[in-house]
N, C-alpha and C positions, 0 to 999 in steps of 0.2 A: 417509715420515719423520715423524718428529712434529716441529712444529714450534712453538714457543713463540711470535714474532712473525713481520712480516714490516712495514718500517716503513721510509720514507726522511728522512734528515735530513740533516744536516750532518755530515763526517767529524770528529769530534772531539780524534782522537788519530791517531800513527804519520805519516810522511812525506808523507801524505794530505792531512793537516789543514786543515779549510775548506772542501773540495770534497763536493759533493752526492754521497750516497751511499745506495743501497737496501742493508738489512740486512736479513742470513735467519739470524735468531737460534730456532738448535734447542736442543729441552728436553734437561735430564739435566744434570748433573756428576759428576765423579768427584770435586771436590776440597771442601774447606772452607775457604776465606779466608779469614783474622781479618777482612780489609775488603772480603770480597763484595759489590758496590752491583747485583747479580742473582739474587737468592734465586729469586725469583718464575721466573724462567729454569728452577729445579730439576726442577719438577715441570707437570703438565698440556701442555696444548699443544692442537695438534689435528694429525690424522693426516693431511698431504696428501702426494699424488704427484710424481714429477717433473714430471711437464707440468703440474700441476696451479701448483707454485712457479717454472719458469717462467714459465708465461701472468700470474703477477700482477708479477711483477718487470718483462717485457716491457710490461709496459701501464702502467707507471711512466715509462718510458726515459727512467732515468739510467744512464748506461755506467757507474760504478762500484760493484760488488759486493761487500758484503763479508761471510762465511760467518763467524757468530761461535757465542756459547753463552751459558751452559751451554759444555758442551765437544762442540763438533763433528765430533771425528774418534769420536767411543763411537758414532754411527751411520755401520757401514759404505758404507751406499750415498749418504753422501754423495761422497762421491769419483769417481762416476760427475755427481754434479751441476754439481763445480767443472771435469769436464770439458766438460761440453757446454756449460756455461755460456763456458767459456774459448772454444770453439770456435766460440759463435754471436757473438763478438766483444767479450764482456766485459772489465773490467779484472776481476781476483778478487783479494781480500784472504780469506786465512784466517786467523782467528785460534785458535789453539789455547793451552791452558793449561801444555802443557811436560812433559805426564806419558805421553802416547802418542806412537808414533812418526810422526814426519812422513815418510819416505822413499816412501811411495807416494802421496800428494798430486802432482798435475799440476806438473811442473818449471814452466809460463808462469805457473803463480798466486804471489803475493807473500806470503807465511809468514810474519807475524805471532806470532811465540814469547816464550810469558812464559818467564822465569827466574824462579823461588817464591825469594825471600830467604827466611833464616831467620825473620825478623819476620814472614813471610805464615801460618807452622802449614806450609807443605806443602813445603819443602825439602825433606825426604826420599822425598817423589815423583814425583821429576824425571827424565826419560829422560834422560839427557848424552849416549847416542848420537845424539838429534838434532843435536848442532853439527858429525857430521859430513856430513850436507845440505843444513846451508844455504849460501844461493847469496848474491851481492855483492846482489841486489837486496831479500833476505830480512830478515828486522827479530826483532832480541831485545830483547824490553821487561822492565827491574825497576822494581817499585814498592816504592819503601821506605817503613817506617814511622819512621826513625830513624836518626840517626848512624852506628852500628856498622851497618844495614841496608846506608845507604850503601859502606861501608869494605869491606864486605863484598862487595860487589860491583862497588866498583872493583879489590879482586884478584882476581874473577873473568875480570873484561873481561882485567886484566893478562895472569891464567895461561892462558887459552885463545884468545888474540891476536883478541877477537872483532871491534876495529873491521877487520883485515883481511878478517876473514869473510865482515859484512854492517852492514848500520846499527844502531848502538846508540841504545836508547831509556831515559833516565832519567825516572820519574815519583814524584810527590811522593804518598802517599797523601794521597787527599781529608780532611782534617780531621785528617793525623795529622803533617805535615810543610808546613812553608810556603814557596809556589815559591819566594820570594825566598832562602827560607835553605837550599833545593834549589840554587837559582842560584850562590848566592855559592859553596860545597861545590865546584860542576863548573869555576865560574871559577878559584878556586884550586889549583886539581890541573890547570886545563888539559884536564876530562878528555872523547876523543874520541867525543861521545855527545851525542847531541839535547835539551836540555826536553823534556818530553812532558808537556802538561795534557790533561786531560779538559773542553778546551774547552766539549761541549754540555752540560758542568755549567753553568758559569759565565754560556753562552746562556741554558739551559732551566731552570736550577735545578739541585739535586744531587740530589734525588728523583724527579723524573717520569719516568715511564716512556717505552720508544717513539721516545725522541731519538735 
């Protein structure tokens, strides 16, 4: 697999948040975000093995995993890694971008799924037959950049009854929305869905890499 990094930090975002977490963030995307904070993710990397991304993650030992991008299901045989990883006792977080299908990803691993608002450019490359995989323990994250963002995706949540689904994750883009006024929006509508900041911004900075 080519892999872009392999880094442990603090889990930043998703129901996780705070807990120590190694990441095996592999190279490639298919999409373009107006507010991509992973470019660098797109291209190069290096070419390791599975035993090869094992043995570095084992020799960390943090039990929590999390398979991110760039977009990590465009290489197949990762799927073969969130299994043995699940198997040798890991927690596993995937995170995927919402445009490939998740239905063959390991049932015990926790799905991590963006929903692309319109504000993101890539709304019209959204698989929608993922919502019907996900599991109670699975996570749909929208990051908005804007009001109408938001509106927009609390009719989503509405018309496809996603907090029954799994947990919903509202996030504020970094430097385009301000959590307070993310906050008030969710308190006002009541609406059934988590904050979600990018914590190891706020830790590390909003630039550095590797967190």
């Amino acid at each position: 697999m080519k892999i872009c990094e392999i880094f442990t930090s603090i889990q930043g975002e998703s129901s996780y948040v705070g807990m120590p977490c190694t990441f095996v963030r592999l190279t490639g995307c298919n999409l373009s975000c107006v507010y991509c904070d992973t470019e660098y993710a797109k291209k190069g990397g290096m070419d390791l093995t599975e035993d090869e991304i094992i043995q570095e993650v084992s020799l960390v030992g943090v039990h929590l995993i999390e398979i991110t991008g760039g977009e990590p299901l465009l290489q197949s045989d990762v799927l073969h890694l969130i299994e043995r990883l699940l198997n040798e006792g890991y927690d596993v977080i995937v995170e995927t971008n919402g445009s490939l299908p998740i239905g063959q990803i390991d049932r015990r691993a926790t799905v991590l799924l963006d929903i692309k608002t319109p504000g993101s450019g890539m709304w019209e490359e959204m698989d929608l037959t993922n919502l019907e995989y996900l599991k109670l323990n699975d996570e749909v994250k929208f990051v908005v950049v804007d009001r109408s963002d938001y509106d927009w995706a609390k009719k989503f949540i509405e018309k496809y009854h996603l907090d029954a689904r799994c947990r919903v994750l509202m996030s504020p883009a970094f430097g385009k929305v301000e959590p307070s006024e993310l906050s008030r929006w969710m308190i006002e509508d009541r609406m059934p869905a988590r904050l979600n900041l990018q914590m190891h911004k706020y830790i590390f900075g909003p630039d550095k890499e590797g967190v």
